[in-house]
N, C-alpha and C positions, 0 to 999 in steps of 0.2 A: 671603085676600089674600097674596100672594107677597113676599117681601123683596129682589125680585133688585135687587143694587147698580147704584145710576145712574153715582156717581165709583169709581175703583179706585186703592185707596194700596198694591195688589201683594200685600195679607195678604187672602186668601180669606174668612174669617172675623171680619177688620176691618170688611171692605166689608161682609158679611152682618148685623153690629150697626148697621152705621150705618146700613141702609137699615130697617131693621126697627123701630129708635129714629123712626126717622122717621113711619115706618107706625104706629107707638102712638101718638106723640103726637099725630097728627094723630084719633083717635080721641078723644083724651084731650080736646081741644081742639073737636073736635064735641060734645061732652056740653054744654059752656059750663057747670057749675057750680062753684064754688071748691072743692069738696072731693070731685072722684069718688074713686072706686074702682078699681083695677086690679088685676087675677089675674094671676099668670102662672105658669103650668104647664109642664110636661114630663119626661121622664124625667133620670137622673141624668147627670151629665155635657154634659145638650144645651146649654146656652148660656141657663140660667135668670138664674143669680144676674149674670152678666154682661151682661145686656141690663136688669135693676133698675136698677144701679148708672149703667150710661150712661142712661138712661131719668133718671133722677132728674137728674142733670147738666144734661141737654140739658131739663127738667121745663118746659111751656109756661104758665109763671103765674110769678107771684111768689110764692109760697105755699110756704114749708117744707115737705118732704114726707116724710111718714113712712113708714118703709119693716121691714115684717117678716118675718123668713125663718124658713118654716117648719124647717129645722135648727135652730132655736132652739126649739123646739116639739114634733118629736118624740119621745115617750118611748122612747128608746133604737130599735136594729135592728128592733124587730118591728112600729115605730108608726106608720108611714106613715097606714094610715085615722085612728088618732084624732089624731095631732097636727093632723090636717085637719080634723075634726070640732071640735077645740078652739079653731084658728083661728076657726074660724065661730061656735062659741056665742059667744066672751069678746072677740072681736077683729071680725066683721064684725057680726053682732048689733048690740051695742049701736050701733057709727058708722050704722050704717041708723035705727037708733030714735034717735040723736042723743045718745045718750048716751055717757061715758068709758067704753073697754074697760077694762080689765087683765089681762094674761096674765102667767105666770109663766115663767121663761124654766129649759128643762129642763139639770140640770147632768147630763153624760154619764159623768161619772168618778162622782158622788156616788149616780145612778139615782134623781134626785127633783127635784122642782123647786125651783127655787131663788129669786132674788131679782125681785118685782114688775115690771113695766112698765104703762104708760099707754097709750092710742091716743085723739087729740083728735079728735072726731067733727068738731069746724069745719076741722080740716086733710086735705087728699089723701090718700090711704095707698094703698102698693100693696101687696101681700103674695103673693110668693113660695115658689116650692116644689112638688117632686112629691106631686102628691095635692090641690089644694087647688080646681083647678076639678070640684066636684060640681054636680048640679043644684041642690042646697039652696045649694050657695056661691054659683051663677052670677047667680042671683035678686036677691044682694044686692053685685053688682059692675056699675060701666058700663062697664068695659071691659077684656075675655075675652079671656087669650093662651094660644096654645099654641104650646111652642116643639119641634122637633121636629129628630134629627139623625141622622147612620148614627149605626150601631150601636161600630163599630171607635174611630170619633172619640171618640165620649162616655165610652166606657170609661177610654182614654187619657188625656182629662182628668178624670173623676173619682177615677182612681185618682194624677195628678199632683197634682191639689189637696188630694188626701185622705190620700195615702199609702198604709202598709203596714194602718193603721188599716183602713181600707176593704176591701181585697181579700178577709178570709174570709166577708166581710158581701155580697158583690156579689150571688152569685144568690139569697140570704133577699130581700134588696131589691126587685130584677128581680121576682121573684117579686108581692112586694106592686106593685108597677108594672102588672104583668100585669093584674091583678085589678082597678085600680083601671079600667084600658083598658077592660076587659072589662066592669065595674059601670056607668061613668059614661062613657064615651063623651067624654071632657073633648074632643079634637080637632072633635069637631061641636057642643058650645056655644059655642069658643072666637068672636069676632068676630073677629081676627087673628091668624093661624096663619104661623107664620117657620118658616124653614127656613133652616138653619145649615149648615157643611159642617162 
């Protein structure tokens, strides 16, 4: 499903979230039950964590909605598969079997993890992040994104949101990206695939 903008407020990229928020929620709101599930995936910089945020805003229910970013779950530069893998044991697991997750939220300066979180299997939850649509995670989501963008853009912003922190870390990253492209095929589980500029 394509995200092309129907209004234009002149920001290329504005237009591309707001059609896209659109596009999810109407997915989210086809499920019809109080507490789906939503993925969203893509590489660094594409326009993930920015399409949660609005997604939750514009959220088609009354229901609080929980929202986890796998950044808070990677163990460090080289964790992309298991922070993803850890999402799904302690965090989609249980809200599928109905019971409380708890993950631990990784400190990046300390290299361990740090202090508890909850996940209420009766509330929404999206959860965010590259890496996180696998075929074991898709199973347990109703509704599958993949966000997707040039290559030049995403750099741009991941390296604006992230700093100098980020730049010796870019192609170890890419790398794990690579692979996860290449393992899982996340773009052809996705049920709604945005495309950002």
């Amino acid at each position: 499903m394509s995200s092309a903008p129907s209004r234009s407020s002149g920001d290329p990229l504005d237009n591309a979230l707001t059609a896209a928020v659109g596009a999810v929620s109407s997915r989210v709101s086809a499920v019809g039950a109080s507490n789906p599930v939503v993925l969203i995936d893509g590489r660094s910089g594409a326009g993930k964590s920015s399409l949660a945020r609005r997604l939750i805003s514009a959220w088609p229910g009354r229901s609080r909605v929980q929202l986890v970013a796998l950044d808070d779950l990677y163990p460090g530069w080289g964790g992309l598969a298991e922070g993803a893998e850890y999402a799904r044991e302690t965090i989609l697991l249980p809200h599928a079997k109905g019971t409380i997750g708890v993950w631990q939220r990784w400190d990046w300066e300390a290299g361990e993890r740090a202090e508890a979180h909850a996940v209420d299997p009766s509330l929404p939850l999206v959860v965010e992040g590259a890496g996180i649509l696998t075929p074991a995670a898709a199973t347990l989501a109703d509704v599958r994104v993949w966000v997707d963008a040039p290559d030049g853009p995403r750099k741009d912003r991941a390296l604006r949101r992230d700093g100098e922190t980020y730049r010796p870390h870019w192609d170890r990253w890419a790398a794990q990206e690579n692979a996860h492209l290449a393992d899982h095929q996340p773009q052809a589980l996705a049920s709604v695939v945005v495309f950002l500029p």
